[in-house]
VOBA-1610 file (N, C-alpha, C; in pm, whole numbers, padded with zeros to 5 digits, always signed):
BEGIN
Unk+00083-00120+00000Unk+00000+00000+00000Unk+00086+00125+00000Unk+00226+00143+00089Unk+00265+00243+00092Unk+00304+00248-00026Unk+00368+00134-00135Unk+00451+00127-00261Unk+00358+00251-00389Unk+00204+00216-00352Unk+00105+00297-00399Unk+00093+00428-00417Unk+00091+00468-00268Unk+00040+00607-00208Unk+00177+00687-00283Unk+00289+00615-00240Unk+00426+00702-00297Unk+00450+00706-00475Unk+00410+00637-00482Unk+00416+00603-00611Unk+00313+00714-00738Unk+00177+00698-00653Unk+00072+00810-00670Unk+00130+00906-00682Unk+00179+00949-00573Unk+00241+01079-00557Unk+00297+01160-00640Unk+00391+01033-00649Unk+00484+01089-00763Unk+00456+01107-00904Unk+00371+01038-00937Unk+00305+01084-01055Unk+00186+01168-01057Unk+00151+01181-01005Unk+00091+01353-00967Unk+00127+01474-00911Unk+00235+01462-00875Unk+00322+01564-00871Unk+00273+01655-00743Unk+00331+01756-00739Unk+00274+01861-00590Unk+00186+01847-00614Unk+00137+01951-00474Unk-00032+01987-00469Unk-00065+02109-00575Unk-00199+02053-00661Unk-00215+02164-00763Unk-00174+02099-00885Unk-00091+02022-00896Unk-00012+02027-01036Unk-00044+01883-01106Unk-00078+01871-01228Unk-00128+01813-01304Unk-00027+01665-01355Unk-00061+01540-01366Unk-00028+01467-01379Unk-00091+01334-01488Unk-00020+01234-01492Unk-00121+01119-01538Unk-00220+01051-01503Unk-00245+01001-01591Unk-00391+00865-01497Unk-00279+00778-01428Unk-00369+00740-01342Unk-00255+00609-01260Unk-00387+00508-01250Unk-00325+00401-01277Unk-00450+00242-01271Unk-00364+00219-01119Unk-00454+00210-01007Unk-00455+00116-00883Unk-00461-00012-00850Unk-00507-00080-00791Unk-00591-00175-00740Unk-00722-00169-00688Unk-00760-00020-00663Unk-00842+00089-00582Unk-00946+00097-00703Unk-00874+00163-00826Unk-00938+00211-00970Unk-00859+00340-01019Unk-00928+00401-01152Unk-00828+00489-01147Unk-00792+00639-01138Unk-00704+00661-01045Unk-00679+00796-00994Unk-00621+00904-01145Unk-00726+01030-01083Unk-00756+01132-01160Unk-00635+01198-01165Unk-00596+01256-01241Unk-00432+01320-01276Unk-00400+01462-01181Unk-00519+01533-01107Unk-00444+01621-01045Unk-00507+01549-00860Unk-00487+01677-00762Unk-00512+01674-00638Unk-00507+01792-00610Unk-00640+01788-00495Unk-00667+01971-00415Unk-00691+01947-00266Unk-00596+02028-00229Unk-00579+02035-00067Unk-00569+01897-00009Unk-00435+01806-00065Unk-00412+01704-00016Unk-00513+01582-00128Unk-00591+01599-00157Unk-00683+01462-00154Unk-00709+01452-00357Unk-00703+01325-00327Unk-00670+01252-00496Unk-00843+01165-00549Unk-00837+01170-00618Unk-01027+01179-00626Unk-01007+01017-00750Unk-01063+00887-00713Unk-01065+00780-00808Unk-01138+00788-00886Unk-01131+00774-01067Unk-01220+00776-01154Unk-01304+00662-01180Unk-01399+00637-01142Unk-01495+00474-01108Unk-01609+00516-01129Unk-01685+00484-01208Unk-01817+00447-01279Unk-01901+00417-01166Unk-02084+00476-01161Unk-02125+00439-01032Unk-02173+00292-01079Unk-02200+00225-01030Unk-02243+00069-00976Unk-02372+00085-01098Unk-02353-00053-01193Unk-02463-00028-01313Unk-02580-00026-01231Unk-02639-00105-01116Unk-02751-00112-01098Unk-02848+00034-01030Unk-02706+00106-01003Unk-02776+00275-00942Unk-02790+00337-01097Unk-02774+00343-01182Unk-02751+00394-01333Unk-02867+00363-01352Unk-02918+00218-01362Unk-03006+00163-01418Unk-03126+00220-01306Unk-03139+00223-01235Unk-03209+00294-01127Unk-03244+00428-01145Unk-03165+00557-01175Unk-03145+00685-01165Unk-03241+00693-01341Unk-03228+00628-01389Unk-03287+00660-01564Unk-03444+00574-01533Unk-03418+00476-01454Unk-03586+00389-01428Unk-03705+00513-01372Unk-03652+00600-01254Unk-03682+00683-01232Unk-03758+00790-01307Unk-03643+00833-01413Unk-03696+00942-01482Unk-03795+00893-01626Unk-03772+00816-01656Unk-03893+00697-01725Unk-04013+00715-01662Unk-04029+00662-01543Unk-04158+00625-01460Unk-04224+00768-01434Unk-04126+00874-01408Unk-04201+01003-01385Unk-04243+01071-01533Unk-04174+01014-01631Unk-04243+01113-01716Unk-04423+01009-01801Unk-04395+00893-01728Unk-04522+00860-01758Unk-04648+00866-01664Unk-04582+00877-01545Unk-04677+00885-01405Unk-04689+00992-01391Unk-04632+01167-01423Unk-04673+01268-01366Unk-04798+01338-01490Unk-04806+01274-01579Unk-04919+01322-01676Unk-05013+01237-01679Unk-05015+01137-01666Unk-05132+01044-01547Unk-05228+01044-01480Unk-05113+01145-01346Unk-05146+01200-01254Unk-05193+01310-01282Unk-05196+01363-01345Unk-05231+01549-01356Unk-05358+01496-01447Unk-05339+01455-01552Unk-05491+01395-01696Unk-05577+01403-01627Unk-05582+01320-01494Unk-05731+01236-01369Unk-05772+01349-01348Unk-05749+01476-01299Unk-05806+01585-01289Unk-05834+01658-01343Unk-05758+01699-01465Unk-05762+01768-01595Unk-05922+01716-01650Unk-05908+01571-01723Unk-05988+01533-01806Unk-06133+01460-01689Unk-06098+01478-01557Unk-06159+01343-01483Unk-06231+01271-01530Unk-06076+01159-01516Unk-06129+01036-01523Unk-06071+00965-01409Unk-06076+00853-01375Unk-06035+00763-01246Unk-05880+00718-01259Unk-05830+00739-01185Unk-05739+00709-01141Unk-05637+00710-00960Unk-05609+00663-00913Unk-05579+00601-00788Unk-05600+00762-00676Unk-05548+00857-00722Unk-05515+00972-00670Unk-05665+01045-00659Unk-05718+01069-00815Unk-05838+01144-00783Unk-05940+01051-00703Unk-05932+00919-00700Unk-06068+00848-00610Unk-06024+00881-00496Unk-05859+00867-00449Unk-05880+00917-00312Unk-05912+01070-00278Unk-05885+01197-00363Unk-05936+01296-00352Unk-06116+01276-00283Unk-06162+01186-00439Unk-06299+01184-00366Unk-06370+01144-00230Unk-06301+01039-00226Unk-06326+00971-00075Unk-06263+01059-00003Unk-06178+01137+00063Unk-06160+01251+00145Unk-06228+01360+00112Unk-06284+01412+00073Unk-06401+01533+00051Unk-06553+01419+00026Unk-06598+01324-00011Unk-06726+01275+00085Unk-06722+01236+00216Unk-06571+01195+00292Unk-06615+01189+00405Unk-06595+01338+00482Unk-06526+01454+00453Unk-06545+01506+00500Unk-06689+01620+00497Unk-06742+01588+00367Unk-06904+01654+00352Unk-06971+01577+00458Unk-06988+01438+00453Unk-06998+01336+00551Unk-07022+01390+00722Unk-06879+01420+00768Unk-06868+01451+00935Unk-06936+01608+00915Unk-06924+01700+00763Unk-06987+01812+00813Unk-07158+01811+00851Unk-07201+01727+00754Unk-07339+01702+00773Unk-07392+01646+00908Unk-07324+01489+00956Unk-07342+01468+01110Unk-07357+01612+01208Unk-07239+01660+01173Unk-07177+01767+01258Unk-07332+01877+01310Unk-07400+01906+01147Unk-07498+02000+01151Unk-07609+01892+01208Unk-07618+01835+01172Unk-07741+01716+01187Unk-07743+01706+01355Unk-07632+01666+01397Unk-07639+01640+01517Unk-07504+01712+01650Unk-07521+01833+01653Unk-07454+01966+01648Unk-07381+01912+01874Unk-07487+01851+01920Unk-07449+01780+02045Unk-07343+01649+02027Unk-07272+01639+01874Unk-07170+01521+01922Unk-07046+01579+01845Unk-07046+01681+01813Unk-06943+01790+01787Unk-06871+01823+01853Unk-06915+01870+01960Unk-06912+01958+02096Unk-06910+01878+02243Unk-06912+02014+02298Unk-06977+01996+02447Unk-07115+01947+02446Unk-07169+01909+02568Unk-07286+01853+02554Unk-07358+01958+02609Unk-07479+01948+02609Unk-07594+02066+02678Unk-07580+02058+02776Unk-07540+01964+02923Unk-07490+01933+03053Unk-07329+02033+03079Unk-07294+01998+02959Unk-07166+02070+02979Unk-07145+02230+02979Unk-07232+02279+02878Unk-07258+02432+02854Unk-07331+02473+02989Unk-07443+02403+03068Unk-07483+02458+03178Unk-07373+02474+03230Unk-07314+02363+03299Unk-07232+02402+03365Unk-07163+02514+03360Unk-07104+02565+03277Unk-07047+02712+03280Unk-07140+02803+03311Unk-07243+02823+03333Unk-07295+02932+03354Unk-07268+02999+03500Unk-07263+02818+03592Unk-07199+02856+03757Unk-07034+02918+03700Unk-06974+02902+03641Unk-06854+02968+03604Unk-06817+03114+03600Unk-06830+03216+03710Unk-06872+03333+03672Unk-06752+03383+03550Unk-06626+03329+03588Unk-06521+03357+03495Unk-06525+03314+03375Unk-06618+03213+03294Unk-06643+03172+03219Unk-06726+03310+03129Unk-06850+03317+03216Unk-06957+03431+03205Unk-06923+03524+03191Unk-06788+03603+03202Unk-06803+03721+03279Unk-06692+03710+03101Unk-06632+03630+03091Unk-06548+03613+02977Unk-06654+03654+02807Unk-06798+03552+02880Unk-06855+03563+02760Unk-06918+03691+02741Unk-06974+03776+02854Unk-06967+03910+02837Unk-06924+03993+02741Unk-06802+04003+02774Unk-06688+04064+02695Unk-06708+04074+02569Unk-06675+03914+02551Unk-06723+03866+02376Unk-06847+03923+02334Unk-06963+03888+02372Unk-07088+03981+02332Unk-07075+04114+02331Unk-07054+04133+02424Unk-07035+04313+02400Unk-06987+04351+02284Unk-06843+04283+02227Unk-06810+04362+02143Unk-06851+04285+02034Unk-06896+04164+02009Unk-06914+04108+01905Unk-07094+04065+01836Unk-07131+04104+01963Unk-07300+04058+01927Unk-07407+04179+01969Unk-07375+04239+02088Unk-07423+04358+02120Unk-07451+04427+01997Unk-07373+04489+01884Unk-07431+04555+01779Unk-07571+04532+01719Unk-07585+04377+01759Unk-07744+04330+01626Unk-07807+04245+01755Unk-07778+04233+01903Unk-07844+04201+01974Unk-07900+04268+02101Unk-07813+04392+02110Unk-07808+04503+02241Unk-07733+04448+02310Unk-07683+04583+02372Unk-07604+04508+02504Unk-07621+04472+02664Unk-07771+04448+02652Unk-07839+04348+02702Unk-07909+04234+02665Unk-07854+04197+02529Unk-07915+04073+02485Unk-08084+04130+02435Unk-08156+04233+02458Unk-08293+04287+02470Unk-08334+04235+02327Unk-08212+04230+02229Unk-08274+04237+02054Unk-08223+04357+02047Unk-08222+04396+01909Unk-08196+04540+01800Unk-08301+04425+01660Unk-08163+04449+01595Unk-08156+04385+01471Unk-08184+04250+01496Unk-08137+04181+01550Unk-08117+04025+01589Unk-08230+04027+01719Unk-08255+03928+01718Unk-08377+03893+01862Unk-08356+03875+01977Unk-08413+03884+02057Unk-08400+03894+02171Unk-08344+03779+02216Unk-08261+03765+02326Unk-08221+03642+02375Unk-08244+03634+02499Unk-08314+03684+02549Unk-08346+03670+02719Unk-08486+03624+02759Unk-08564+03609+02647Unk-08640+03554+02668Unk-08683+03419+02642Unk-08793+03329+02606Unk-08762+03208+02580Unk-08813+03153+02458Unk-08826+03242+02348Unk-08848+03205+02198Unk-08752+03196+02117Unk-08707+03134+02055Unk-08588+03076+01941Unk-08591+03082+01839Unk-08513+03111+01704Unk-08575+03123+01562Unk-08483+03023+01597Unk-08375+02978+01632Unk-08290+02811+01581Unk-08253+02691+01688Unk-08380+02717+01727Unk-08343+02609+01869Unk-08295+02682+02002Unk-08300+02688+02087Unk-08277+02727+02215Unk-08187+02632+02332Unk-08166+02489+02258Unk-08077+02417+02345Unk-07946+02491+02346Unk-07909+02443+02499Unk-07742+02503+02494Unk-07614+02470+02342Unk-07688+02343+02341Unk-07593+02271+02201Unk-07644+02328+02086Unk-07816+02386+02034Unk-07839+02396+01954Unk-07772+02579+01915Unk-07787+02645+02056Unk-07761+02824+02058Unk-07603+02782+01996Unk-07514+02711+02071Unk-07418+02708+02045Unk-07397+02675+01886Unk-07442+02603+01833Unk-07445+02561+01663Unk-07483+02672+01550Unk-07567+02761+01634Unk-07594+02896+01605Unk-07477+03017+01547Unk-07403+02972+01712Unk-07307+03056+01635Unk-07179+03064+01603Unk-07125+02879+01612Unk-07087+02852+01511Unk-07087+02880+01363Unk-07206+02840+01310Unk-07248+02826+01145Unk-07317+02979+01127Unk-07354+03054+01216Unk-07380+03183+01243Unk-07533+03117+01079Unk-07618+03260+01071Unk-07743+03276+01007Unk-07687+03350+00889Unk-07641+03312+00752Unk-07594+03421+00646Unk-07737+03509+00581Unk-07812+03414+00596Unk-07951+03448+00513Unk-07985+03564+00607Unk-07975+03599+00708Unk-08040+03705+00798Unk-07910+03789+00863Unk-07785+03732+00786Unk-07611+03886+00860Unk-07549+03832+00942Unk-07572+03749+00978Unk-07544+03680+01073Unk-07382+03611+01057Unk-07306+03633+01068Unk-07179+03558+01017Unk-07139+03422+01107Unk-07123+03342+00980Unk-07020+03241+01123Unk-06912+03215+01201Unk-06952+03229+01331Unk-06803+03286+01422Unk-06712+03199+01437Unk-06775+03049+01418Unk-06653+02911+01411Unk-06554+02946+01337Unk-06514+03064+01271Unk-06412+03062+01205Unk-06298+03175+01263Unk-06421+03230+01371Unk-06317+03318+01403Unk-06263+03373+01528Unk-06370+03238+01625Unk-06368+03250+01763Unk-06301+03116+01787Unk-06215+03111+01918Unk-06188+02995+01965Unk-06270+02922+01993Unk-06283+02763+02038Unk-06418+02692+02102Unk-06399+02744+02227Unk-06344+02785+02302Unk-06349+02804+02494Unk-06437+02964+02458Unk-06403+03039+02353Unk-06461+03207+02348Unk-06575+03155+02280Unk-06644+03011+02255Unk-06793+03016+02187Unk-06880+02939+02278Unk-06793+02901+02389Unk-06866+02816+02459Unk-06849+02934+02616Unk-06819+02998+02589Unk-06810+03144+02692Unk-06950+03220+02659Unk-06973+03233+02542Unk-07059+03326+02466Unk-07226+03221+02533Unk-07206+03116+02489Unk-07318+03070+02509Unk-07343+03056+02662Unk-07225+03026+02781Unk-07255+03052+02948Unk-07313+03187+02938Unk-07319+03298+02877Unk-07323+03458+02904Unk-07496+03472+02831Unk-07526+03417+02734Unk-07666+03370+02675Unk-07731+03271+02775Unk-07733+03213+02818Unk-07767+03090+02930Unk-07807+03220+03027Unk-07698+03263+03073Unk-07714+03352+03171Unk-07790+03415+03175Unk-07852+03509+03089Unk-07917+03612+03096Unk-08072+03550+03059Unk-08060+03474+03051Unk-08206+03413+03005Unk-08315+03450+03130Unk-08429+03498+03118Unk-08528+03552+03119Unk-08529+03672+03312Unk-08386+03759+03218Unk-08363+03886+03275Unk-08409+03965+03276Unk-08508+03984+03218Unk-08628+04079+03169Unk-08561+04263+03136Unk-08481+04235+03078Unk-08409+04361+03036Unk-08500+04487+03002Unk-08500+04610+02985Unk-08574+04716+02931Unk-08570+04729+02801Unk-08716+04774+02725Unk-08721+04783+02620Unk-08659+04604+02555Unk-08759+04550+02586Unk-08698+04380+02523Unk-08782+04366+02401Unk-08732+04351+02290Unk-08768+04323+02164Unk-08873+04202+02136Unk-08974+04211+02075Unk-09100+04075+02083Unk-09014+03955+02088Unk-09085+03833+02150Unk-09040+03704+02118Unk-09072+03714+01977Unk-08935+03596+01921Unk-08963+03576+01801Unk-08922+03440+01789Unk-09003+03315+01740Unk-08957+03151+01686Unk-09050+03108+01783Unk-08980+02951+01805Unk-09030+02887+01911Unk-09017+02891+02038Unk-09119+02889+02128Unk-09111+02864+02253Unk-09057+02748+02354Unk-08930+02756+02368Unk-08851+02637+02446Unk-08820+02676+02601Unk-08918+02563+02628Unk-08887+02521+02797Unk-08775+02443+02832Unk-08639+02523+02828Unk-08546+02489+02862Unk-08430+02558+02948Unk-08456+02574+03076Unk-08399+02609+03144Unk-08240+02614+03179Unk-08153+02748+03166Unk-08038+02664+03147Unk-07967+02604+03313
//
């Protein structure tokens, strides 16, 4: 080995300076060297070659394939699973609306906060600045209806008020706040609605919907 290394050497001359091929036992070394180190000229292994070109084969027939299924839709492995992830998620949205108590907290659970004054006192806040405009800031009604009393245009359960304003009313201005409230600041909102229920505020706007005997 040392007979090699010296031997190398010498036919590559200093560092920097240009030399012959040299055949090893190793394979064969490149005619110069930089900062010490001599670089072997060796072919990679046929089966990575054959690999690295299998590759670019397979992608140029699989990435227009892949793109056609959506382009032209038609079936193929990618767009069915597209589909099956957007029906099941239309799927859990529909449960979700359908049955708005297995989403969530339960109606047991929303009471409970109402003993929460810090809960309440949180959901305050939130109303004031966020519902007070189209409900008063006593809940009395304006624009939006009254909430202190015990008629409902969308249900009056704790789970159902809460689904309310989530998915909020677009048809009547109403925006939906699930997008823009935390769940602890929508389940605050609804302890602070619970709360005030039949406070008999001044100037309280007619009942309007159904009449629900549900005490929170």
């Amino acid at each position: 080995m040392s007979d090699t290394i010296q031997s190398t050497e010498s036919a590559a001359g200093p560092e920097g300076a240009e030399g012959a091929e040299m055949q090893t036992p190793y394979g064969v070394l490149r005619p110069h060297r930089y900062d010490g180190i001599m670089e072997y000229d060796n072919p990679p292994p046929g089966w990575l070659t054959g690999l690295f070109f299998a590759s670019i084969i397979f992608s140029l027939v699989y990435i227009p394939y892949y793109l056609a299924g959506y382009i032209y839709s038609f079936d193929t492995p990618a767009v069915n699973l597209t589909k099956e992830l957007e029906a099941e998620a239309a799927k859990a949205k529909a449960e979700a609306k359908a049955h708005p108590e297995r989403s969530g907290p339960t109606d047991a659970d929303l009471r409970a906060l109402v003993s929460d004054s810090g809960r309440v006192e949180q959901g305050k806040t939130l109303f004031a600045a966020k519902c007070a405009p189209c409900h008063g800031p006593q809940a009395q009604g304006l624009i939006g209806p009254n909430l202190t009393d015990n008629a409902w245009l969308h249900g009056g359960k704790p789970t159902e008020i809460r689904h309310t304003i989530v998915e909020g009313v677009p048809a009547k201005g109403m925006i939906p706040w699930g997008s823009q409230l935390k769940s602890d600041e929508i389940d605050a909102l609804v302890a602070f609605v619970l709360s005030v229920r039949g406070s008999n505020p001044p100037n309280p706007k007619a009942p309007e919907g159904e009449v629900v005997d549900d005490a929170p």
